[in-house]
C-alpha positions in Angstrom: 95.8 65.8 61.3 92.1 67.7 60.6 91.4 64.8 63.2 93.7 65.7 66.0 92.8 69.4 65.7 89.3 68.7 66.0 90.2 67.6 69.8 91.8 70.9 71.0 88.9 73.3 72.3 90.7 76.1 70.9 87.4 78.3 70.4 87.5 78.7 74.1 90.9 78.5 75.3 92.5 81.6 76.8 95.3 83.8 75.1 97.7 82.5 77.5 97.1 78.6 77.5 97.4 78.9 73.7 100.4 80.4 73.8 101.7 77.7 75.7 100.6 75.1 73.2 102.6 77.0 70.8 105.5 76.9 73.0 105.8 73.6 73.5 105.4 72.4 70.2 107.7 74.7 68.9 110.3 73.3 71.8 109.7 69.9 70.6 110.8 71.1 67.0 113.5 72.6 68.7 114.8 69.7 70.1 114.2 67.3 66.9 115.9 69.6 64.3 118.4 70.8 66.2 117.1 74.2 65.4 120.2 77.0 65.4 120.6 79.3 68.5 118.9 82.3 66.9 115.8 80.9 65.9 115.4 79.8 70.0 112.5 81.6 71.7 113.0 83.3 74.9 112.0 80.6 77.9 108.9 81.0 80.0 111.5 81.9 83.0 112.8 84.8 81.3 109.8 86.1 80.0 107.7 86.1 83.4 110.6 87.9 85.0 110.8 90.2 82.8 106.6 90.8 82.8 107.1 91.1 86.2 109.6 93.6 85.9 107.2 95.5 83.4 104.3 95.5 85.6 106.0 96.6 88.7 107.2 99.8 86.8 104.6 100.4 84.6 100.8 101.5 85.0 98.6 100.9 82.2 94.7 103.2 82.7 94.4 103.7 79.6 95.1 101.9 75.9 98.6 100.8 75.1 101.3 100.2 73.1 104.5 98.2 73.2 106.9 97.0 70.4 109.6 94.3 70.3 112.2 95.4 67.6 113.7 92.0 67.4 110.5 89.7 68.1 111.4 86.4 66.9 108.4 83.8 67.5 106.6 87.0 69.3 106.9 84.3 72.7 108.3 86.9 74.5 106.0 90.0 73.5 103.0 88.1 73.9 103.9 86.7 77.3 104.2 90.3 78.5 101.0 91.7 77.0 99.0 88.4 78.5 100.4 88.5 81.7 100.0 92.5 81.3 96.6 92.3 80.2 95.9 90.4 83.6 96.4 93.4 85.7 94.5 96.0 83.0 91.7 95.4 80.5 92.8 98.6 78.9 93.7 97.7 75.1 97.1 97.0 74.3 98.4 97.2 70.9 101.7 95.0 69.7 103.8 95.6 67.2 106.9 93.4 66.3 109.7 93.8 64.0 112.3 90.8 62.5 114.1 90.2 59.2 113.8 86.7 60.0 110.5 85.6 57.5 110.7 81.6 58.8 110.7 83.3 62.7 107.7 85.7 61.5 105.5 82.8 60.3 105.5 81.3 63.4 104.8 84.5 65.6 101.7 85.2 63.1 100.3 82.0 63.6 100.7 82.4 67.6 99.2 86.1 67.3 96.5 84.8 65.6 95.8 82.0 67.8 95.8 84.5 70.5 93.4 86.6 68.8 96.0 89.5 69.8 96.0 92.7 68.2 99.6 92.4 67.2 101.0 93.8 64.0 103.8 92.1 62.9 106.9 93.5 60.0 109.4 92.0 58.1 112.5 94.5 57.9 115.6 95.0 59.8 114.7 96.9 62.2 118.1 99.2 62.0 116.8 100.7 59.7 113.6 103.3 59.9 110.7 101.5 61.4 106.8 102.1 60.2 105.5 102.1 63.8 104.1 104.9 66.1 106.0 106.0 69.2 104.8 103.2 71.8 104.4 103.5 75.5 107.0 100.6 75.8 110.0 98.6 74.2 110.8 95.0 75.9 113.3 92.6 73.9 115.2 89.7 74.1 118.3 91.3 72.0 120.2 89.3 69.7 124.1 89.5 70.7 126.8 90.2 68.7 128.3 92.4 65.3 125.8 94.2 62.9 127.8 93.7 59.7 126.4 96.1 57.3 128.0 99.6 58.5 126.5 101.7 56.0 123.1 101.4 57.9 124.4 102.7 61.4 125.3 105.8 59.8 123.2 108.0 62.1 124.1 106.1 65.2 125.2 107.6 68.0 126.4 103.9 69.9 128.0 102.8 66.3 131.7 101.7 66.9 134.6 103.8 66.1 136.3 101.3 64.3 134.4 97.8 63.3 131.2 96.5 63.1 129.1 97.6 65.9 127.4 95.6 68.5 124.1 94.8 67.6 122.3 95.1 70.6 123.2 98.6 70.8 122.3 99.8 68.0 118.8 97.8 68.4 118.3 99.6 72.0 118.8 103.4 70.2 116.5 102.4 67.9 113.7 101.4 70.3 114.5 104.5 72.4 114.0 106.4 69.4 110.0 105.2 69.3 109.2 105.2 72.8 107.1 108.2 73.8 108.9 110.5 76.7 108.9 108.5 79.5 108.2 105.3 78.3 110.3 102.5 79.2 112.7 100.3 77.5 113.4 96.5 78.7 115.6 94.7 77.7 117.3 91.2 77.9 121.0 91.9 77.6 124.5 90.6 78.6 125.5 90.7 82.5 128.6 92.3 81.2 127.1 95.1 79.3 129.0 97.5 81.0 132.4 96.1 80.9 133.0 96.0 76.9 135.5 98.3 75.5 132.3 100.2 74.4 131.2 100.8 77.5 131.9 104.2 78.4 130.4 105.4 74.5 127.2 103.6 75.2 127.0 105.0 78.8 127.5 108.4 77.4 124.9 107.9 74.9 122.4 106.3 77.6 122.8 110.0 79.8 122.1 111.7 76.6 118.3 110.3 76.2 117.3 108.3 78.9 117.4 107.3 82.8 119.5 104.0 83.5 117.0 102.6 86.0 117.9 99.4 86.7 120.1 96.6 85.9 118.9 93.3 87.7 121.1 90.4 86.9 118.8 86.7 86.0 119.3 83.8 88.6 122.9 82.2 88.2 121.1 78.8 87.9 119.5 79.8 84.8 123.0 79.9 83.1 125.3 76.5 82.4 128.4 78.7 81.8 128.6 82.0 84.1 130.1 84.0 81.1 126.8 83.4 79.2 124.6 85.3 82.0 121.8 87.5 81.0 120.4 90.8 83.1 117.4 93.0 82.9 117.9 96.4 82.1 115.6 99.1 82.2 115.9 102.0 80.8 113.4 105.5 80.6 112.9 107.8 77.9 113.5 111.4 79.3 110.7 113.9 79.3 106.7 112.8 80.6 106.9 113.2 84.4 109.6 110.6 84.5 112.9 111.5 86.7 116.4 109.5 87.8 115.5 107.4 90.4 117.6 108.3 93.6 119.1 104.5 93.8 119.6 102.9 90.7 118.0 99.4 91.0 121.2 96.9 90.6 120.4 93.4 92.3 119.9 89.8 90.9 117.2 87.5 91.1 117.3 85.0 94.2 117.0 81.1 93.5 113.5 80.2 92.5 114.6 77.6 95.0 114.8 79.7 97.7 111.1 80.6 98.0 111.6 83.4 101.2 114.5 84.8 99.3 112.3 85.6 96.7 109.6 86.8 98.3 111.5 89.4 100.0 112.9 90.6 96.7 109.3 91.1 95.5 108.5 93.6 98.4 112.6 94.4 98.2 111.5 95.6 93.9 107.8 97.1 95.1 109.4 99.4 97.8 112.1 100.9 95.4 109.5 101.8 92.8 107.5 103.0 95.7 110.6 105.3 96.6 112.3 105.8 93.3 109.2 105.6 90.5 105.9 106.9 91.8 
């Protein structure tokens, strides 16, 4: 093994390439162990998109700092500070959160790799989190029931009645350590607003934050419609920030349809031109 390392030039390899490498040979585990759902990084696909999103919306001049409350391998929060990092060589500063220690091992070995300044913390992250307020929250949330109820106590988006939905909770939280008018992006459900918990979440949303967009993932992306994803992004109140006039709902053309595409890039850059700046 010592042997096979030895070829890889990692000494001079670039943040990004290396966290490719540890992409692809955590896929190839993947595949062999039949690894479960949850322990399944967020796909390249995704994560551009949603670094895409980021940049559009987001102007980094000076250092910064962004935190993924339920970072996993840390594939997608160190795809968006690379590809952020790109546009700006203003610091930024990474901080992840999982309760998942076997997830955690891998997402320290690609931070290091990356020589990132990423800090990493094993807790659930429902619970009070030992982070500074960050200029930005991106996440691919975990779907489904948080089971232990005594922990959403202070909630405002816990259920009524139940076990609340998860990825709720976990986009109060990060709200709740974003400066004012930092944003929060997050990979969530197409459906999001169409749950019987809709109208509380909603509610809760207006009481803290600007809904700014919701942009729906390419259908292609999804082998079973009912499993499609979106982008939503939402905005802290307070530092500058304001509704924008036209709420940004769309969805993503083919990455087949090369035009299509590029017309929804200068489609995105004109509403944060009209809605953002």
């Amino acid at each position: 093994m010592q042997e096979i390392y030895q070829q890889l030039d990692i000494a001079n390899a670039d943040a990004e390439a290396l966290r490719q490498l540890v992409q692809l040979s955590f896929l190839k585990v993947i595949r062999k162990d039949a690894i479960q759902a949850n322990h399944q990084m967020t796909p390249d696909t995704i994560g551009f998109l949603m670094a895409f999103l980021i940049e559009k919306v987001t102007k980094i001049n000076r250092s910064y700092s962004i935190f993924d409350p339920a970072v996993g391998t840390a594939n997608l929060l160190t795809t968006v500070i690379n590809q952020l990092q790109k546009a700006s060589k203003e610091p930024i500063h990474g901080y992840g959160i999982d309760n998942d220690s076997a997830m955690l091992e891998v997402a320290s070995a690609s931070v290091a790799l990356q020589k990132l300044n990423v800090d990493l913390y094993h807790q659930d992250a429902i619970n009070a989190l030992d982070i500074p307020q960050c200029d930005l929250a991106v996440s691919d949330l975990p779907i489904g029931y948080y089971p232990l109820d005594q922990n959403t106590k202070n909630y405002q988006t816990r259920a009524k009645k139940g076990h609340s939905y998860v990825h709720h909770l976990l986009i109060e939280q990060s709200m709740n350590y974003l400066r004012p008018g930092g944003f929060g992006v997050f990979l969530v459900p197409s459906n999001l607003f169409q749950t019987k918990e809709a109208q509380s979440f909603v509610k809760w949303i207006q009481s803290v934050a600007y809904l700014q967009g919701l942009v729906n993932l390419p259908a292609e992306l999804f082998a079973n419609p009912a499993a499609q994803k979106a982008i939503l992004l939402l905005q802290r109140h307070g530092g500058g920030s304001k509704q924008a006039t036209k709420v940004l709902l769309a969805e993503f053309p083919s990455f087949k349809k090369t035009k299509e595409f590029g017309d929804f890039v200068g489609e995105i850059d004109h509403w944060v031109a009209t809605n953002l700046v």
